[in-house]
N, C-alpha and C positions, 0 to 999 in steps of 0.2 A: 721435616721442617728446618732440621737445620740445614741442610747442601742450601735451602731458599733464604735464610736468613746470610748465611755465611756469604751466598751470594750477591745478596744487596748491599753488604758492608763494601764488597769487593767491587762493587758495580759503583757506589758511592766513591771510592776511595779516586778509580777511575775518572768518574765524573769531576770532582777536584782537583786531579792535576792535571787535565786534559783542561780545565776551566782558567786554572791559575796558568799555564802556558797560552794560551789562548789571551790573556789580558799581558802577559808580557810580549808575547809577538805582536802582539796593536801596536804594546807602546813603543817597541823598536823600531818600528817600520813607517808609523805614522798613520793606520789603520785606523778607521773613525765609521759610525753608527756599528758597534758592535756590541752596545749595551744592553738593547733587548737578549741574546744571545745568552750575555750572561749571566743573567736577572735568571732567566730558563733556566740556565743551568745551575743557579742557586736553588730554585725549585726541584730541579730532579735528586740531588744530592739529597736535597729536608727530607725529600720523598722518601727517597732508601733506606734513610737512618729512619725514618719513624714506621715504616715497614717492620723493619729489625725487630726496633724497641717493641713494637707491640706483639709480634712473636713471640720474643722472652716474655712479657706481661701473659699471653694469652698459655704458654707455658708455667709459668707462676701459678697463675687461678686452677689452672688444669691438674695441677701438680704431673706433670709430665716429668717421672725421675731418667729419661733416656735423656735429658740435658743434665752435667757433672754440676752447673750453676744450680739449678734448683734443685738439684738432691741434697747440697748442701746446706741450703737456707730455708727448706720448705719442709713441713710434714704435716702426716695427714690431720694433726688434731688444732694444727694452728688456724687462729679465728682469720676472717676475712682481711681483716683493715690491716693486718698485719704479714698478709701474703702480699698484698700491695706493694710494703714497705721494701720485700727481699728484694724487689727490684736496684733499689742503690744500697742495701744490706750489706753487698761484696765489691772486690775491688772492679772485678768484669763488669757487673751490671752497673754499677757506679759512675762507672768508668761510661758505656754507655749513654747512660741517662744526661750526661755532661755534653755527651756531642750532643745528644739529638736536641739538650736543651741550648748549645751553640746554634746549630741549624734553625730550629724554630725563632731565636733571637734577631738571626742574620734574615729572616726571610720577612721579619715585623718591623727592623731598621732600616733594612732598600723601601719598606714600604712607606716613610715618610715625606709627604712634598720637600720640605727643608731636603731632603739626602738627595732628590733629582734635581732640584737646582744648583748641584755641584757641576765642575767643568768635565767635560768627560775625559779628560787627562786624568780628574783628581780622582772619579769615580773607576778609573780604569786601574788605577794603584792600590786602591780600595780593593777591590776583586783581588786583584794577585794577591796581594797580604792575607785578606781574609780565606781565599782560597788556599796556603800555604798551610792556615793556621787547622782546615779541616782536613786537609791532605796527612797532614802529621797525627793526628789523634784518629784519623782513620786504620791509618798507616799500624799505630800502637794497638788500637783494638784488632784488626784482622791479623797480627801477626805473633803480638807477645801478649795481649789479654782476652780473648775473644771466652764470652761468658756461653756460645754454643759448641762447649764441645762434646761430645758424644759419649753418654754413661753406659758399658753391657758389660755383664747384664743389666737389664734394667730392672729395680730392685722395687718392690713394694711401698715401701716408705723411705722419706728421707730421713735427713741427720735434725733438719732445725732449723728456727731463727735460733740466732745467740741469745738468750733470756733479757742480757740488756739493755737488748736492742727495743724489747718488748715495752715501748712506755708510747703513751701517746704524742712527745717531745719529736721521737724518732720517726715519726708521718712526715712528719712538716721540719724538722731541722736539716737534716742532709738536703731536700730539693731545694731549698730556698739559698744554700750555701750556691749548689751548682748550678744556680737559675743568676744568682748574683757574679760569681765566675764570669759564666756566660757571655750575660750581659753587657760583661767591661771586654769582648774582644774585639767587636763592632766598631764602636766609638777609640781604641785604639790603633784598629785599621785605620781608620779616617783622620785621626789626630797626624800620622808620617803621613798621609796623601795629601793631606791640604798642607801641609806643611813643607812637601817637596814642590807644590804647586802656585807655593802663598796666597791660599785662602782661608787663611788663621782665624777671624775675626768668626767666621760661618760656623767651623769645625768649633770652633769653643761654645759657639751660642745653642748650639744644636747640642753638644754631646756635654756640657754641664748638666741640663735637663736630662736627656737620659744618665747620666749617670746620678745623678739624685734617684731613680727610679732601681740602677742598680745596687747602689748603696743599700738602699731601704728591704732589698732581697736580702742581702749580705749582712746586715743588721739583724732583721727577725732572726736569721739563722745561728748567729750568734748569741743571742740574748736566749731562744731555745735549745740552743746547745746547753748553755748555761745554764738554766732547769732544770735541761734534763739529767746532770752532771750531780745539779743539788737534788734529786730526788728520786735517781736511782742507785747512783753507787754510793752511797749512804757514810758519806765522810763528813756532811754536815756544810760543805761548801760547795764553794759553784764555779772557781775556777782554780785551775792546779797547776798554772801556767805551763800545760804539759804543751810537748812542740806539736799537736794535730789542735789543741786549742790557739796557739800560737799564730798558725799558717794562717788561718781564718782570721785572724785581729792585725797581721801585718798588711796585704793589700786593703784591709778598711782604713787603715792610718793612712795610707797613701790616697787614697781615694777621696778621702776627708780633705787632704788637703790641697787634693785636685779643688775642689768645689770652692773651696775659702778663696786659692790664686787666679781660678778663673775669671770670678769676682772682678778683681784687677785689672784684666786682661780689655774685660769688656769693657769697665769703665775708663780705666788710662789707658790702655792701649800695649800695655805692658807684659815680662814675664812671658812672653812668647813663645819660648826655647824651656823655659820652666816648666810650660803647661805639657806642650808634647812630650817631654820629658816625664811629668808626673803618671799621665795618662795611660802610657806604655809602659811607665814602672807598673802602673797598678796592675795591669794583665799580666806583665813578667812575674809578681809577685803573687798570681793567683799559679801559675807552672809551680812556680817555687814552692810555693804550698804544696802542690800533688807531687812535686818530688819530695819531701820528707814524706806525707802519707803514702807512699807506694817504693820507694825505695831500700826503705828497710836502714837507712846511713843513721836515724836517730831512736829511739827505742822509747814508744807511747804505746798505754793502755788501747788507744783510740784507732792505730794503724794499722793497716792493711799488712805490711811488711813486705821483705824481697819480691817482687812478681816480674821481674827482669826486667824491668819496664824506668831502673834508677838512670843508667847511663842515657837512653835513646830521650830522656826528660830533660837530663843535665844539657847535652848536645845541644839542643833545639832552646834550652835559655839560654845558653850563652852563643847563640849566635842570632834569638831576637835582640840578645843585649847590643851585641857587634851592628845588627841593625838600623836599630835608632839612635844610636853612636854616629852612625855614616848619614845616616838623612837629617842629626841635630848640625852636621858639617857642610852638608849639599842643601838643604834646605833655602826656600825665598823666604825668606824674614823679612814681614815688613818694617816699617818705623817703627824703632819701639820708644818709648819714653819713660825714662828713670824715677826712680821712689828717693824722694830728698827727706821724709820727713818720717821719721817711725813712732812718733808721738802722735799719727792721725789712725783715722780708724783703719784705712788703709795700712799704714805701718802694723797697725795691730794684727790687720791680716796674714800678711807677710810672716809676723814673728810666731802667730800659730801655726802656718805651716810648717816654718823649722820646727816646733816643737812637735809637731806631727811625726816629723820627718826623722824626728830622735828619738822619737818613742819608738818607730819603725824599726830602726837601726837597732837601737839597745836590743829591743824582742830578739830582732835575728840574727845579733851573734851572740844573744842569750842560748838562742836556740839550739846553735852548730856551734856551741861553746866545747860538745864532746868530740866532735869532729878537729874543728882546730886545736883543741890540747894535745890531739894525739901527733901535734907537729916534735913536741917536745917531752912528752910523757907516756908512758906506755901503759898506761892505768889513767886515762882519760874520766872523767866525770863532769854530770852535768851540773848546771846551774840551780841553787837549790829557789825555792818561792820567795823566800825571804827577801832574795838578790833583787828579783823584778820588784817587789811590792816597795823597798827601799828606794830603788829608785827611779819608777815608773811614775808609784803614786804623785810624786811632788810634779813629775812634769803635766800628770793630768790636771792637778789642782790649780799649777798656773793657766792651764787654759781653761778651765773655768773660770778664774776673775778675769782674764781676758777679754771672754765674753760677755760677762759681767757690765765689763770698761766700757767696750765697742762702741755700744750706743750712744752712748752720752758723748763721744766726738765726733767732728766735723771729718768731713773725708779726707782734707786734707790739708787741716792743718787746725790749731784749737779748739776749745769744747763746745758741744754743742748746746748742751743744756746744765747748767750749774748744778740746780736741782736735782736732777737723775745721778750725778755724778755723789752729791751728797747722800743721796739716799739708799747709792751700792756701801758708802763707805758706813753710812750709819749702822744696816743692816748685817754687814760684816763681822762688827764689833757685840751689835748685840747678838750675833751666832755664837762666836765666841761666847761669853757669856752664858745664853742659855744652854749650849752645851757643855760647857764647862759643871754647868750647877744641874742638871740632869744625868750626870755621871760620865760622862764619857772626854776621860785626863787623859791619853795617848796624842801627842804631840802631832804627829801627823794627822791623823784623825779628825781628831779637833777643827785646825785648819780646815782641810779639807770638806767638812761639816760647817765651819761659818763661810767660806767660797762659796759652796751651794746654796746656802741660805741666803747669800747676798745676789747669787747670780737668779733666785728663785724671786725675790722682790724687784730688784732690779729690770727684769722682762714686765712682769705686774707693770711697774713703775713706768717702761715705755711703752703699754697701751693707756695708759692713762694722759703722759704727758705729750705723747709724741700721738696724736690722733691719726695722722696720716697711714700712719703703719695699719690700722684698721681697715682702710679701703681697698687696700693689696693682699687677695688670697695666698698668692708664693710667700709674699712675706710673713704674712703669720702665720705660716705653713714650717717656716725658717727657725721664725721666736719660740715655735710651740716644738719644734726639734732641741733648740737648745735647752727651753723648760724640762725637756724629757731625757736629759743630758744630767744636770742640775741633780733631778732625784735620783738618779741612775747612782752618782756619787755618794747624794745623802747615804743613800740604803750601803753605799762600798764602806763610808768614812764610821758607820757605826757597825755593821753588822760585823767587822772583822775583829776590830780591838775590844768592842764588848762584849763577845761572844763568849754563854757559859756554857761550856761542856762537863756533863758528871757522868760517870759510869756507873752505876747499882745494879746488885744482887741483889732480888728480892723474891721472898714468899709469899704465897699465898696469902693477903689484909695486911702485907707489910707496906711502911709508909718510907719516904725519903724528900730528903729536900734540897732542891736546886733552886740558886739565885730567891723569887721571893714564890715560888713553886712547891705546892711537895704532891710527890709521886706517890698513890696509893695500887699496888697491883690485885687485880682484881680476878684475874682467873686465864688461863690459857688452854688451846682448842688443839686437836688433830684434824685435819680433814684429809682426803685424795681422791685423786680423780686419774681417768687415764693419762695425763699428760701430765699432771703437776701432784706434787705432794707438800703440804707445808702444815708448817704449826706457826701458831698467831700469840698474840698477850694482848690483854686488856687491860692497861693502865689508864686511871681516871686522876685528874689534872686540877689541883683547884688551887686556889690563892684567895687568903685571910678567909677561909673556911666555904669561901665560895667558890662552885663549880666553874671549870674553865670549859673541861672538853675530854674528849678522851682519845689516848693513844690506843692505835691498832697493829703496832709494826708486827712482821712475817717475815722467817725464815721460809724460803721453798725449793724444791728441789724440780727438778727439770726433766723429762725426760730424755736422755741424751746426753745429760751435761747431769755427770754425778755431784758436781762441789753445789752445795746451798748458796741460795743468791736472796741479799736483802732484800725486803719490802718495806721500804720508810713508811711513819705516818706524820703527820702534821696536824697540828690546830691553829689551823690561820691568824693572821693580825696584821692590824695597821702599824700594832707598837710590836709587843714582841709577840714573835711563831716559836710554840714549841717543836721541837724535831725529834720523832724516837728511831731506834735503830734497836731491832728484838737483834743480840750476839748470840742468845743460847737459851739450851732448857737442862738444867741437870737433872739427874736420874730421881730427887727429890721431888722437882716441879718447881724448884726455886728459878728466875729469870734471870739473865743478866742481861741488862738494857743499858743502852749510851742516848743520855738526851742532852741535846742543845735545846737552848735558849737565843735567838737569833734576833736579837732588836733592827725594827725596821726593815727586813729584808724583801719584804714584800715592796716597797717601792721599788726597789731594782727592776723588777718586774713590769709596775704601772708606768716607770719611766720608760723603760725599753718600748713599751707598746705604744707610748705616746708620740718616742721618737721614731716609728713608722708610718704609725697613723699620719703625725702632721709631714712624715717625708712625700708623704702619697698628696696629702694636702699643697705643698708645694712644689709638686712636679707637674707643671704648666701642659697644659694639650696642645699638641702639635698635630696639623691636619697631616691626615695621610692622604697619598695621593689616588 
């Protein structure tokens, strides 16, 4: 099965640049109805990659160890829903799972009426680009990552999933990152073809929409990354601004601020050269991302590392950069019409995307900060949290009162509603305030906690005053994104600076006390089984003599993987979550246990889900043809 699998990558690969020559020689020559052709030949391509992929899949479930990929990530005692998973577990299958979910993206984007009402010049640029961009990742997997390569002898059992992997975050976090990827390649195809062909106004109105739909992949996948980050590797937080967290949050910044300018675009007519620009940043910067993950050039917990696969990634961005550098120069632009006023909701728009566009920036040469020192230093080191959280948080914070602002003015030019506008500034003040007198003094913070509380009234405040907004599903598909923005922060602005971490040793009916908590240990377990061995503790949790809950954390050991790997436990809350983390057992049966206290963190959570929920809410249906 693999000569049949190797062979459809190869057969694919073929089909793509036989596809992508085929729309350049139309365009040279002046060749016309060639588009059924290559619609086809978009279908034969999905065909072959999802051939592959279900190969390796039907490999995976089989545990067939004659493939090197699933000897690696598979063994015989792993449960189901997690042989699944081995499929994007490694860089090969990963790496996979990415095209086929390009091809299946590319073959449900040709399928919308909106994309056949393009000029077949613009759809014919379209093809080449997009066929370029399959030819290349085809190219990478049959030559320097291919996940079928052949194991002999073939051995009885494999090696594993990695234990980490093992959470239920890691079903759903990686596909959703590579579905979001995906997504944004389509819609940057089309952004240079209509743009070399000037039909601007079609490409933005179309691929806004879908990219609110990519975004909201790209989103979930982040916000579960971020779970899974807090409640496996048991550091008590959820992001480590390590650069494989990083790569995934630079293309959403861009992306984000595709959506705010296209706004513009539609309504003035504007920012034309901005949008194709952002568009194609935001796929450049999904390559980019897989080059830190696969390249080995920065050093993350999260990374795949060297798979030779650094330079042929480098190569191929900077010559999509060189790209759309040449078609931002060659392009028909049509009229565009200038922003006079940044005092209007409009201007506000505008200024969020810069700030979008700085927060992009700073991450990524926060990121490649080890990389570029080593222009000057020979003991390069990277960026510590501290650096991001300094000065990322304040630019987030301004764009929440931003959005906060928006509503309450006119688009282009003075306020719209007095009211609304008093009612962000009231609310504001009394954030400050009540978080001030609820405990939480850290300056940043604070701010950041009355922003959202004002940005969290304020939305309230324009369903009430503004009825209009009511009638329109995308719009409060929009407001109910930013509401889920809003808490997203709350839960950031308190969970970090009031976070209490203690560590205790404790015996057997010993007691301890953290923040307004005390730990009473209560007993600890052996168990084993063929694949896992661990020991547990039973810590019970109460405050002012009343029961809260009880911790379960777990040391366990792995089959395969000799070092012990944590098992958190949590007792949930709207206010505060407790977090244990079992460190140890001594020869006593004394425990050493690390618990946070984690105010509010659980909204980071309900926000993130609500800003997908309403992202899916306001991504309009477009008929397919």
């Amino acid at each position: 099965m693999q000569i049949i699998a190797n062979l459809m990558l190869l057969l694919a690969l073929l089909a793509s640049l036989g596809a992508g020559a085929y729309a350049c020689l139309s365009l040279l020559t002046g060749r016309r109805n060639v588009l059924v052709l290559l619609d086809r030949a978009n279908l034969v391509v999905a065909g072959f990659v999802t051939i592959a992929t279900v190969i390796l899949t039907i490999a995976l479930l089989s545990s067939d160890y004659s493939y090197m990929y699933v000897y690696e990530h598979v063994d015989n005692t792993l449960p189901l829903f997690y042989t699944i998973t081995a499929l994007w577990a490694g860089a090969e299958g990963s790496l996979l799972f990415w095209i086929f979910s390009i091809a299946a993206m590319g073959v449900i984007f040709s399928r919308f009426q909106i994309f056949n009402e393009f000029s077949e010049k613009t759809r014919l640029y379209y093809w080449l680009f997009y066929m370029i961009v399959m030819a290349f990742f085809l190219l990478i997997v049959t030559c320097w990552s291919s996940p079928f390569m052949e194991l002999v002898p073939v051995p009885t059992d494999g090696r594993g999933l990695n234990p980490l992997l093992r959470n239920p975050g890691m079903i759903f976090h990686p596909p959703l990152l590579f579905l979001g990827y995906a997504a944004f390649t389509s819609p940057a195809a089309l952004a240079l073809a209509a743009f070399i062909c000037g039909e601007t106004k079609s490409w933005v109105r179309f691929c806004r929409n879908w990219n609110i739909l990519a975004w909201v992949f790209l989103t979930a996948g982040i916000i579960l990354g971020g779970w899974w980050s807090y409640m496996e590797l048991g550091w008590g937080g959820y992001w480590a601004w390590d650069p494989v967290e990083n790569a995934s949050l630079i293309p959403w910044l861009s992306a984000t601020a595709f959506m705010h300018t296209a706004i513009i675009e539609l309504r003035r007519k504007a920012l034309q050269k901005t949008n194709v620009f952002l568009m194609s940043l935001t796929f450049l910067l999904c390559i980019f991302g897989t080059y830190l993950v696969r390249s080995g050039v920065v050093q993350s917990l999260h990374a795949f590392g060297e798979g030779g696969v650094g330079l042929p990634l480098a190569l191929f961005m900077l010559s999509s950069l060189g790209l759309t550098v040449l078609v931002l120069f060659i392009g028909q632009r049509q009229d565009s019409k200038s922003l006079s006023n940044l005092g209007s909701r409009q201007g506000l728009l505008v200024i969020a995307a810069w700030a979008l566009l700085a927060l992009g920036l700073i991450v990524g040469l926060g990121t490649m900060w080890p990389v570029i020192s080593k222009m000057w230093s020979s003991n390069p080191v990277g960026l510590e949290a501290n650096f991001y959280n300094r000065v990322c948080l304040p630019l987030f914070t301004l764009l929440i009162l931003l959005f906060a602002v928006c509503p309450w003015l006119s688009w282009k030019e003075g306020i719209r509603d007095k009211r609304g506008l008093a009612l962000v500034i009231a609310a504001f003040i009394c954030g400050l305030a009540v978080s001030w007198m609820a405990g939480l003094h850290h300056p940043l913070g604070l701010i950041t906690s009355a922003a959202a509380i004002a940005a969290l009234v304020g939305i309230v405040g324009v369903f009430i005053f503004i009825p209009e907004v009511r009638k329109v599903t995308s719009t409060m598909g929009i407001y109910g994104i930013h509401f889920g923005v809003a808490l997203v922060f709350l839960g950031v602005a308190w969970s970090g600076p009031n976070q209490v971490v203690g560590e205790f040793v404790l015996s057997k009916g010993q007691s301890a006390q953290i923040a307004d908590y005390t730990l009473t240990f209560k007993e600890y377990s052996e168990s084993q089984t063929p694949a896992i061995a661990k020991i547990a503790s039973l810590v019970e949790v109460t405050k002012d003599g009343k029961h809260v809950g009880l911790l379960n954390p777990e040391r366990r050991i792995y089959r395969n993987f000799p070092q012990p790997f944590a098992e958190v436990s949590v007792i949930p809350g709207l206010g505060d979550e407790i977090y244990g983390v079992l460190l140890g057992v001594d020869e006593k049966g004394a425990v050493t246990i690390k618990v946070s206290v984690n105010p509010l963190i659980n909204w980071m959570w309900i926000g993130g889900t609500l800003m997908c929920l309403f992202g899916l809410v306001s991504f309009r249906k477009t008929r397919l043809s």
